[in-house]
C-alpha positions in Angstrom: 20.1 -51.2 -25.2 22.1 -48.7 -26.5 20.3 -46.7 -28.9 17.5 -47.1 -25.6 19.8 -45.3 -23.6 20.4 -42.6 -26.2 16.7 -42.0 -26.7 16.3 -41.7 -22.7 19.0 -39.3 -23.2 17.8 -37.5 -25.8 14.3 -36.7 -24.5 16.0 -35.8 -21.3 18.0 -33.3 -23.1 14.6 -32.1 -25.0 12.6 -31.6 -21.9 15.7 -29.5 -20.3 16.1 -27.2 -23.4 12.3 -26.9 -23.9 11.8 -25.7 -20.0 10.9 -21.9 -19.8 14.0 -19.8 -19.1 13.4 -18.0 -15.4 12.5 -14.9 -17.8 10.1 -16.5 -19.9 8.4 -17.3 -16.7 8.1 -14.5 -15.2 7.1 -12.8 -18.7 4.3 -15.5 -18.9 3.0 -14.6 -15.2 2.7 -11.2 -16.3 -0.2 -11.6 -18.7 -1.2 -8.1 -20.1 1.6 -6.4 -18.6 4.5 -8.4 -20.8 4.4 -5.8 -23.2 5.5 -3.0 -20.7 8.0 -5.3 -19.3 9.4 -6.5 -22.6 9.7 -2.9 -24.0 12.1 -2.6 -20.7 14.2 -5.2 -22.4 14.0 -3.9 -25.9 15.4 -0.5 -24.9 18.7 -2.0 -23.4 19.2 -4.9 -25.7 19.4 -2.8 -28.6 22.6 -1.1 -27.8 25.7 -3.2 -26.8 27.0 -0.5 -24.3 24.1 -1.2 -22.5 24.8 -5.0 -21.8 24.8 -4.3 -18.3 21.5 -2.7 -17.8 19.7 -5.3 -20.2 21.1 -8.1 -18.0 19.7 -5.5 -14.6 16.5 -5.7 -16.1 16.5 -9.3 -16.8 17.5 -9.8 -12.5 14.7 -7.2 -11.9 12.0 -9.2 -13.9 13.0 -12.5 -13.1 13.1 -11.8 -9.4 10.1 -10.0 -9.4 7.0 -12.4 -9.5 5.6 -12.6 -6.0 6.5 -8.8 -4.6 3.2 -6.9 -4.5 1.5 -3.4 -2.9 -1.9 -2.2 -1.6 -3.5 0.2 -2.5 -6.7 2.5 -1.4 -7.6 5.6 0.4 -7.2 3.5 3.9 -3.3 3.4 2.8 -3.5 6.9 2.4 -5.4 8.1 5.3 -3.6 6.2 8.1 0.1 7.3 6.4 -0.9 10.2 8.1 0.0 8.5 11.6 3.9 8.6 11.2 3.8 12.3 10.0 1.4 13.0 13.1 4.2 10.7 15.1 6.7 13.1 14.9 4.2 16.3 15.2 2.1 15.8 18.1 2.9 15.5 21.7 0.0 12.4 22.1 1.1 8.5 22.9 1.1 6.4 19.4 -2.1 4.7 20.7 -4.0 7.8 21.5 -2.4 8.9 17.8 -4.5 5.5 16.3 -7.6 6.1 18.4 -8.0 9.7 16.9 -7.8 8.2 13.4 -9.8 5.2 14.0 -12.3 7.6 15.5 -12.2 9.9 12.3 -11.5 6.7 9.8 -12.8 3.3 11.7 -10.6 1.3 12.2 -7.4 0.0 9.4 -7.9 -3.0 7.9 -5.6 -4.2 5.2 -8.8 -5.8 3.8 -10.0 -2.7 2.9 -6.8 -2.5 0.5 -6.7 -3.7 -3.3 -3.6 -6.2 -3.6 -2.0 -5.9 -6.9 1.5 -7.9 -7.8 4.2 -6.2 -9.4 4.7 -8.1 -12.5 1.2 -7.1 -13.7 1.1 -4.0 -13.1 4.4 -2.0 -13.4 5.1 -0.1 -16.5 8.3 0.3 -18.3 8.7 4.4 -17.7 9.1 3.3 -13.7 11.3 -0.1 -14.4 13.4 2.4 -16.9 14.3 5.5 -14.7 15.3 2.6 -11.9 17.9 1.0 -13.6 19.1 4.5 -15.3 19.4 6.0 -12.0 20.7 3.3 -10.0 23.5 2.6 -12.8 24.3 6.7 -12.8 25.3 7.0 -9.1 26.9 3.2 -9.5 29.0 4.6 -12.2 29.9 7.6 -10.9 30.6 7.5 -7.4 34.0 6.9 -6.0 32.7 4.8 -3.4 31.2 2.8 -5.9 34.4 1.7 -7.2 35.1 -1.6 -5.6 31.3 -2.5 -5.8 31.0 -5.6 -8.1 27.8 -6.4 -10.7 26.2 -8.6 -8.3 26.3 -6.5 -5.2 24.7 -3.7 -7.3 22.1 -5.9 -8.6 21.1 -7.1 -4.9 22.1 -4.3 -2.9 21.5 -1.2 -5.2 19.1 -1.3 -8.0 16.1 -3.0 -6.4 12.9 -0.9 -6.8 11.7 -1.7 -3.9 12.2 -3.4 -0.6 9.3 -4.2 1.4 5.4 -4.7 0.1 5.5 -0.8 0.5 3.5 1.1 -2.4 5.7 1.7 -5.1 6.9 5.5 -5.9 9.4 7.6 -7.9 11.9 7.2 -4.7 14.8 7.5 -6.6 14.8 10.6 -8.1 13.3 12.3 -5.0 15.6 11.4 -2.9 18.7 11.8 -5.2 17.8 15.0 -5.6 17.1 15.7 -2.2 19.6 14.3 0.0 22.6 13.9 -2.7 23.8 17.6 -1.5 24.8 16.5 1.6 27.7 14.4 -0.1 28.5 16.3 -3.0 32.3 16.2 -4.5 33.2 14.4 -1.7 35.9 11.9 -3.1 35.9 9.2 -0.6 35.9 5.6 -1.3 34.9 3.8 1.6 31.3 3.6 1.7 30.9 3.5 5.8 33.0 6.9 5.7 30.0 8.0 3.3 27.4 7.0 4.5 28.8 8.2 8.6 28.9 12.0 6.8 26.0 12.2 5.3 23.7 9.9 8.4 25.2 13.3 10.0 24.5 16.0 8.2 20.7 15.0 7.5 20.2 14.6 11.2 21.8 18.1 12.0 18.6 19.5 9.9 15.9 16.3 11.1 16.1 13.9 14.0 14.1 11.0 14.0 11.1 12.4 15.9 9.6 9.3 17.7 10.1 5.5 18.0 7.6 2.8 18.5 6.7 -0.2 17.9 2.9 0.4 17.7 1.7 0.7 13.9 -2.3 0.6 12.5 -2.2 -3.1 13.1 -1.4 -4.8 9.7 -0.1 -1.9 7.6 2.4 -2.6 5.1 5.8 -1.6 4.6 6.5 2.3 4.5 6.3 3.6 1.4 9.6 6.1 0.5 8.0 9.4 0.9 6.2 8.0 4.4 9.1 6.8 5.6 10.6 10.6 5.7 8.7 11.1 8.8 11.6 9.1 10.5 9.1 7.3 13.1 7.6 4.6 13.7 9.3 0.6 14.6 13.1 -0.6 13.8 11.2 -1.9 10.2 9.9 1.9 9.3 13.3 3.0 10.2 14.7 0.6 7.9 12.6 1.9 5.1 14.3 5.3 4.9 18.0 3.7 5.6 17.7 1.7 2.8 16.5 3.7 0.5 18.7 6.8 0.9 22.0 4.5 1.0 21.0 3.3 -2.3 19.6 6.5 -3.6 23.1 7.6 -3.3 25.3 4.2 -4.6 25.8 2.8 -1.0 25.1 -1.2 -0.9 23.3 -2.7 1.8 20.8 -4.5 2.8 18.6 -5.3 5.8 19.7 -8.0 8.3 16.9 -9.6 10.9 15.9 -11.9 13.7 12.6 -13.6 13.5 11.9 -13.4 16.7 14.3 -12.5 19.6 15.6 -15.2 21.8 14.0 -13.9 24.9 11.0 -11.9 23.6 7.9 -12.3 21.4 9.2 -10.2 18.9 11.7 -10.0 16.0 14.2 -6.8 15.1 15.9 -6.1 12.0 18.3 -3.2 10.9 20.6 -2.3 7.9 23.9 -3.9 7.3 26.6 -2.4 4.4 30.6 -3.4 4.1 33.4 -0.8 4.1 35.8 -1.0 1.1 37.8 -3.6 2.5 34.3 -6.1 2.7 34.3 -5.7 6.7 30.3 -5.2 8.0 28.9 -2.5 9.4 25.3 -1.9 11.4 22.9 0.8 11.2 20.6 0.0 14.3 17.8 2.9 14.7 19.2 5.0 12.6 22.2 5.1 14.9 25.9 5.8 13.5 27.7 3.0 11.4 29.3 0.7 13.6 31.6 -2.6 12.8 29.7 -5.2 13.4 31.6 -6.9 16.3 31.5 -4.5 18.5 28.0 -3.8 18.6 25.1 -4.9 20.8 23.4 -7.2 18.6 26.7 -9.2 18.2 27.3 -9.5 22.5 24.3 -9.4 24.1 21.1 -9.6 21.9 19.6 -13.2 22.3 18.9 -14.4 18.8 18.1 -18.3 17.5 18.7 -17.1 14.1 20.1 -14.0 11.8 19.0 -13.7 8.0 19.6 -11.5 5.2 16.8 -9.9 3.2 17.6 -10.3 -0.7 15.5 -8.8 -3.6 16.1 -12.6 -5.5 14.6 -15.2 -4.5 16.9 -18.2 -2.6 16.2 -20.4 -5.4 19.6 -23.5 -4.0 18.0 -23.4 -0.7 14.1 -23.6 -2.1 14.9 -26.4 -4.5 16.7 -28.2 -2.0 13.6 -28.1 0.3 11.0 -28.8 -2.3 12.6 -31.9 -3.8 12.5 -33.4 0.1 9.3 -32.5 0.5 5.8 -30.9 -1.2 4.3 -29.7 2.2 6.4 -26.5 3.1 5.5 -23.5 5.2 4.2 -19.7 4.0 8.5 -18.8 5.0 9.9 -21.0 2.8 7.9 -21.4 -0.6 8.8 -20.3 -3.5 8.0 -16.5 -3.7 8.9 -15.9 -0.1 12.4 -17.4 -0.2 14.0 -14.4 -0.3 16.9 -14.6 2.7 19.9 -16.4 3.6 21.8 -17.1 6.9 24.0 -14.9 8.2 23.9 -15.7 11.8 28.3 -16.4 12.2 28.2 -12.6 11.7 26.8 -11.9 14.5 26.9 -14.9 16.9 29.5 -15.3 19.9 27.7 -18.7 20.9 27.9 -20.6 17.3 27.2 -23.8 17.4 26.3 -27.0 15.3 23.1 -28.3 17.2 22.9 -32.0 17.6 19.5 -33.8 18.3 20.1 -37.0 19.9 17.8 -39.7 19.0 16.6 -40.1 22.9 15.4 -36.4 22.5 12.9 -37.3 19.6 9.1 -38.9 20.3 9.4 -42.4 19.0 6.5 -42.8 17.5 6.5 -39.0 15.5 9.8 -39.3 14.1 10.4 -40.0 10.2 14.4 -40.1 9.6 13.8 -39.1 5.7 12.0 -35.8 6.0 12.7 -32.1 6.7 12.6 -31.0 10.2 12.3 -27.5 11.4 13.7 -25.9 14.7 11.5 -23.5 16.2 11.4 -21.1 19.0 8.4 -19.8 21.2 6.0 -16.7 20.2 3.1 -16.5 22.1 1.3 -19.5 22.6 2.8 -20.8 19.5 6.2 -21.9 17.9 7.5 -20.1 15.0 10.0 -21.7 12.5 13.3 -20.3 12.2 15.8 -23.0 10.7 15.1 -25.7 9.0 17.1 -29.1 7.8 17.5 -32.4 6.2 20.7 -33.9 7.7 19.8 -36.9 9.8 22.8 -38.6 10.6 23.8 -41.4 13.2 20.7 -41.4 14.4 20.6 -37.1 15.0 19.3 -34.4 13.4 22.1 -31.5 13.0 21.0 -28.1 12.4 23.9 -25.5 12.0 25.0 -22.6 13.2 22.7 -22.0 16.1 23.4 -20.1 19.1 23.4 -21.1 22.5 20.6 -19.6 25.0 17.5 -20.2 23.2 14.8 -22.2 23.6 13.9 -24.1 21.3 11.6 -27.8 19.9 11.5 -29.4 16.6 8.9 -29.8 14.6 7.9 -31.5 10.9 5.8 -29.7 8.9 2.8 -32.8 7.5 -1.0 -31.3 5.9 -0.4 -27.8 6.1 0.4 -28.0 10.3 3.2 -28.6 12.3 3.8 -31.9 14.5 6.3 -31.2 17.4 8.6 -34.4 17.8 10.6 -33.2 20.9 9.8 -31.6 23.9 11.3 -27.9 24.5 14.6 -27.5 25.5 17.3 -24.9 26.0 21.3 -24.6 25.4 23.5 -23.4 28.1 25.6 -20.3 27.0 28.4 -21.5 28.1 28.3 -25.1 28.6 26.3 -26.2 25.5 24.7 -28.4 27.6 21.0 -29.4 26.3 17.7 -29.2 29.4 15.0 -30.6 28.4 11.4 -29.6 29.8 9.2 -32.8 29.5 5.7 -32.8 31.7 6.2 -34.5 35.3 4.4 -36.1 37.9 2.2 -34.0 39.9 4.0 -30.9 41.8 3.6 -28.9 45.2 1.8 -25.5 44.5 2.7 -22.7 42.5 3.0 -19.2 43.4 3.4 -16.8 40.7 3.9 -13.0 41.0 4.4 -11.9 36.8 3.3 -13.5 33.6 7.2 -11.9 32.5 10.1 -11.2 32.9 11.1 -8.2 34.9 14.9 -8.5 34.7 13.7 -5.7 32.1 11.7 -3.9 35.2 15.2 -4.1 37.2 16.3 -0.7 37.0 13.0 0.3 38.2 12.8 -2.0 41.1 16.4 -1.0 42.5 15.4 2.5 42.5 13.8 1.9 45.5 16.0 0.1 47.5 16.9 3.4 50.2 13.8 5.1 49.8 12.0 6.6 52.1 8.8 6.8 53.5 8.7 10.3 55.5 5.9 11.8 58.3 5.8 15.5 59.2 3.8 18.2 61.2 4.9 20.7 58.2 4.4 21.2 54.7 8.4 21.2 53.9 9.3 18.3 55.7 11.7 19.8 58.4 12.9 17.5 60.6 10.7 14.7 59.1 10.4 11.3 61.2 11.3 8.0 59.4 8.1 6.0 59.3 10.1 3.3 56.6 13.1 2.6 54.5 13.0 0.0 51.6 15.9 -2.4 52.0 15.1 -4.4 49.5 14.5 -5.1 45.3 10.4 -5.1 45.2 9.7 -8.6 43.6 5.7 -8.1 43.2 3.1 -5.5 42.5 2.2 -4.6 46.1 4.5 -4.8 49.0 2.8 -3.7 52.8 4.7 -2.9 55.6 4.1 -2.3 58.8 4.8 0.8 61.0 5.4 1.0 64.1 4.9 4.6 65.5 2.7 6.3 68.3 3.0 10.1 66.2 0.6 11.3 64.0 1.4 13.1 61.1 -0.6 15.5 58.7 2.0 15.3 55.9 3.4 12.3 54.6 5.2 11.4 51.9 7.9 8.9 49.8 11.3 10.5 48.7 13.5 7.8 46.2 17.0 7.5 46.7 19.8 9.0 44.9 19.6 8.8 41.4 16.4 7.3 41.8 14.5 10.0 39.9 11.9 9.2 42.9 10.5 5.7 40.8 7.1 4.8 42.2 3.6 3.4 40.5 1.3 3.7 43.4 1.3 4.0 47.1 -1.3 3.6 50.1 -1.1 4.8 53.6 -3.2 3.8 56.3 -4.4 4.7 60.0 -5.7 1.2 61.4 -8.1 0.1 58.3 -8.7 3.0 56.9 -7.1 4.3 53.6 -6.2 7.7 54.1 -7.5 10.4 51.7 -5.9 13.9 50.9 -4.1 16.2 49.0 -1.4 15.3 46.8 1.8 17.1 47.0 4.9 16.9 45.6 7.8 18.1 43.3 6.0 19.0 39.9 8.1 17.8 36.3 8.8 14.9 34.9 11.4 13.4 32.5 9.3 13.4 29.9 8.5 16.7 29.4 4.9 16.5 28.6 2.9 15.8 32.0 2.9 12.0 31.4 4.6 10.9 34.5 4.0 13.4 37.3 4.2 13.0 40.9 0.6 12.9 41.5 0.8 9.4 39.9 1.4 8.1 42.4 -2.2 8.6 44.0 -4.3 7.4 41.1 -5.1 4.5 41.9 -3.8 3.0 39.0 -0.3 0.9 39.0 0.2 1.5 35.6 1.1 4.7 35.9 4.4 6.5 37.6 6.3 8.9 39.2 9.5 9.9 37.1 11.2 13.0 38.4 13.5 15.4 36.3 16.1 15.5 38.4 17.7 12.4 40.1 17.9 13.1 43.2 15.3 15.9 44.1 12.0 14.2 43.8 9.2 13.2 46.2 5.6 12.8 46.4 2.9 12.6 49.3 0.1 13.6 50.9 -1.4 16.5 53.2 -4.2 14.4 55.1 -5.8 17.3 56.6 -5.2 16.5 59.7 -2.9 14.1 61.7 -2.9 10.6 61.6 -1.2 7.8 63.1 0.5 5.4 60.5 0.3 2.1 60.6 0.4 0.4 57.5 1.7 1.7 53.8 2.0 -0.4 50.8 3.7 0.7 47.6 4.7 -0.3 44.2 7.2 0.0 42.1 7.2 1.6 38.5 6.5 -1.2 36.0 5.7 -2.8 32.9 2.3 -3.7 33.5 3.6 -7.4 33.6 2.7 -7.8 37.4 -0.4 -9.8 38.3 -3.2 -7.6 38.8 -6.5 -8.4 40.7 -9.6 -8.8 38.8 -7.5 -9.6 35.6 -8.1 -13.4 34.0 -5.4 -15.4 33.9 -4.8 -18.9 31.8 -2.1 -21.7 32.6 -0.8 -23.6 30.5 2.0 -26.3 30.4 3.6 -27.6 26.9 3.2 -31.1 25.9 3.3 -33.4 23.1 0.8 -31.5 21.0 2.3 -28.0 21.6 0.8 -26.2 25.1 -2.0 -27.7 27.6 -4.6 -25.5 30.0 -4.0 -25.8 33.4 -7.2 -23.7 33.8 -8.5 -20.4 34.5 -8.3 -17.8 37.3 -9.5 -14.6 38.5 -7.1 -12.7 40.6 -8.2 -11.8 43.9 -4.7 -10.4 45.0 -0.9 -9.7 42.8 -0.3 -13.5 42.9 -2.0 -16.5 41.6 -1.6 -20.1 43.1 -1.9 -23.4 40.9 -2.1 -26.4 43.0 -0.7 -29.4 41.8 0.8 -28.4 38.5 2.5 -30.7 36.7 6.3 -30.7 37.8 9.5 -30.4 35.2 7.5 -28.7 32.1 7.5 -25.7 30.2 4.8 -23.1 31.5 2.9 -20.0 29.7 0.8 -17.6 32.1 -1.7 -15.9 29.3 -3.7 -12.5 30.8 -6.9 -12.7 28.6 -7.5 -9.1 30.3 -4.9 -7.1 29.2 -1.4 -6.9 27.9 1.0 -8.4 25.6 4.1 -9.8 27.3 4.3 -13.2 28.1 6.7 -15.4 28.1 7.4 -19.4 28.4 9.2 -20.2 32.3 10.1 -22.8 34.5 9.8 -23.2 38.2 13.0 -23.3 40.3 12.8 -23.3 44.0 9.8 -21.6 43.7 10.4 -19.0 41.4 9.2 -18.6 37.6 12.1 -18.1 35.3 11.1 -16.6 32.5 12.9 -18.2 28.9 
């Protein structure tokens, strides 16, 4: 029994030595291309005063099976967007229209995929590391940065899928002037001066979130154009910090706790290990105190890491072989660092009364996922089951959330939503009812977003006049209250007639308005637009005749608070009697003649309610199912929508 133990042993101890090193992997994966990889490791193995490097390039190579690039002359051609961003004075869609016109349209298909480890040659890998170790050596701020901070935070090639390029150098060379012989060793200090100092010569030129739809991470030379999203942003930030010897990295919701949409941005640590946020490219600012941390909504936080999350991964693959894209192998590369940034923390407890009895497996994974769309995206994942719950940590409160096991490639929801009170912890579930009275709804989202706009026009005024200047103007209506849909009419009671009418905001209004209607019995009064010419914006997108276009998707917006107003000179007199408005807006209204869908979650993820066409800005749903979780989809036009419930007749939007 003995020696059968020791043979057991033995071969156990045989299979263990005989499995590939991490390296050896990776070195096998790269086919043709070992040689340039392995002359990498020849150059620093050699010397022993290069110990360091040779053990960088072993992280680097190990790490980097499953990064890749694209490349083609579509790459190319649409890069030219984020230049033409911050040069032209056009929208970022008409921006794409022009080059879909002149290109067709992008398509990453298009593009050739090729992976890292088979294509990237040792003169590349070799200036990296040299570079990286020169400012890691050299700078005073580098001082207190250990070996594994520099290896994750510093010499990475890369950081995205972005095509790869001689960054390093370039930017050194470029933007290391702005910091010379400065002998300061807290990194935030640095990186504060020299965030400063590049600015003073280029501002960011424009935001947005609209990119060619599927185009990959900004490459380092692109992303000099300082435009685009929070991601292309992110680009430049990381690459100059490192460029230079500052650590950091880029921290990131999935998706926001309240929107459809993630957010990321770039985290570093002063010299006493304390974070710091740049959000935007805005200043440096300690992580407590800034908006992400207080009021941003967020199910999870994760940091971005160059290696792969190889505890985590194995922990998930030995519970299970079915595992989604997130979490395989290759695209393991984050860890959680919600506590950082959550006021709300929180161990979340599923009791066993939550979970669909005949779903639930108590020895399997589950995953906790929060609404995008008409779907639900994984953000957590877990294997405790204990006492008959399922504990996933560090969540914070004020999210929505179901959980779900992932079985044949698909996800099988096992709860029905619910949400966590801020402040209570307390957990509502939304479970499918018995049939309800009618529904009335107004948006398909939120508009506590839209609120500033909306509360511009409470004390504005609606104005008629014999003359041009409006001397001695009669008050034909004053708006007492927040407008809560798209059109609003009112009534007005006055035996005058006026040639010259018009609508004046409030103070500190700015004169907000989308659209407005006057009428003489039935008929819709005709004229000439006047009005106070300018507009915030500077480039003739939001003047006052706006608000005459028929079109409620576009505004008014004054440039000065209090000054503005816009109207008409009908010709001739007319007697007023009716005048309907509406307020500046998102576009998240319901519009007539738009298509609208219903749907209500349940057991298998969300159910149609049915269809509707819009005759008016509301819709009405009879007998919808009471107690659920509803989704109001606009197949006409637009892309926010969010998940709501009905209280006393209103939607509230999750």
């Amino acid at each position: 029994m003995k020696y059968l133990c020791f043979l057991l042993l033995s071969f156990s101890l045989f299979l263990a030595c005989s499995k590939p090193s991490e390296l050896e992997q990776a070195l096998e994966i790269a086919g043709d291309n070992r040689k340039e990889l392995e002359k990498v490791l020849e150059r620093y193995r050699i010397n022993p005063v290069d110990s360091l490097k040779y053990k960088a390039a072993c992280f680097l190579i190990e790490n980097m099976p499953g990064y890749y690039y694209y490349e083609g002359e579509y790459l190319e051609k649409y890069a030219e967007y984020f230049k033409l961003l911050g040069e032209s004075s056009s929208q970022p869609v008409e921006i794409l229209d022009s080059l879909s016109n002149v290109y067709g349209p992008f398509n990453r298909s298009y593009l050739e995929m090729k992976q890292d480890i088979e294509e990237i040659d040792s003169a590349y890998l070799c200036e990296n590391i040299d570079l990286a170790f020169k400012v890691w050596m050299e700078k005073p701020w580098c001082k207190d940065v250990s070996f594994e901070d520099f290896c994750e935070n510093i010499l990475p090639y890369r950081i995205g899928n972005e095509k790869l390029t001689y960054w390093r150098k370039n930017y050194l060379e470029e933007y290391s002037p702005f910091i010379e012989n400065l002998d300061i060793k807290d990194p935030i200090e640095v990186s504060i001066i020299l965030r400063h100092r590049i600015l003073e010569e280029m501002w960011p030129k424009k935001f947005t979130t609209k990119n060619p739809p599927g185009y990959p991470s900004l490459d380092a030379y692109t992303a000099k154009n300082l435009t685009g999203s929070c991601d292309n942003m992110n680009q430049f930030v990381v690459f100059l910090l490192r460029s230079v010897g500052i650590p950091c990295s880029i921290d990131y919701m999935p998706i926001r706790g309240d929107q459809n949409i993630g957010h990321s941005w770039v985290s570093l640590k002063n010299n006493k290990h304390e974070y710091y946020t740049i959000d935007y490219l805005g200043d440096a600012a300690y992580i407590s105190g800034t908006e992400l941390n207080h009021r941003s909504i967020k199910s999870k936080v994760y940091r971005k890491t160059f290696s792969r999350n190889s505890i985590d991964y194995n922990r998930l693959s030995r519970k299970t072989e079915s595992i989604p894209a997130t979490y395989t192998k290759y695209n393991y590369r984050f860890y959680d660092v919600t506590p950082l940034y959550s006021n709300g923390l929180m161990d979340l407890s599923i009791p066993k009364s939550m979970i669909y009895k005949d779903k639930f497996i108590s020895n399997a994974v589950f995953y906790l996922c929060t609404p995008c769309r008409l779907s639900w995206v994984p953000v957590a994942w877990t294997d405790i089951y204990k006492k008959g719950a399922i504990l996933f940590k560090d969540v914070e409160a004020g999210c929505t959330f179901r959980v779900a096991q992932y079985e044949n490639n698909q996800f099988t929801y096992i709860t029905d939503p619910f949400t966590m009170h801020n402040q209570t912890k307390e957990i509502k579930v939304y479970t499918q009812g018995i049939k309800a009275d009618t529904l009335v709804l107004y948006s398909k989202y939120s508009l506590e977003s839209e609120n500033e706009f909306r509360d511009r026009m409470i004390g504005g005024v609606f104005e008629g006049a014999d003359n041009p200047t409006f001397e001695n103007p009669d008050t034909l209506h004053i708006i007492k209250n927040r407008p809560y849909r798209l059109f609003h009419n009112v009534d007005v009671f006055s035996d005058k007639a006026y040639r010259y009418v018009r609508y004046k905001g409030p103070k500190l209004s700015n004169c907000n308005v989308s659209e407005i209607q006057f009428f003489s019995d039935t008929l819709l009064l005709k004229g000439k637009v006047i009005g106070t010419p300018g507009c915030w914006q500077n480039d003739g997108s939001h003047e006052y005749t706006n608000a005459f276009d028929g079109t409620t998707e576009t505004s008014f917006d004054h440039n000065t608070s209090d000054d503005g107003w816009t109207g008409m000179d009908l010709g001739q007199p007319f007697m007023i009697s009716q005048i309907i408005y509406s307020p500046r807006n998102n576009d998240n209204y319901i519009k007539r003649g738009n298509k609208y869908e219903l749907f209500i979650s349940d057991r298998e993820g969300w159910k149609s309610l049915g269809y509707q066409i819009a005759s008016a800005d509301s819709l009405r749903y009879e007998n919808a199912f009471d107690g659920g979780l509803f989704y109001l989809k606009n197949h006409t036009g637009g892309n926010q929508e969010r998940p709501f419930t009905m209280e006393k007749g209103k939607s509230i939007f999750l």
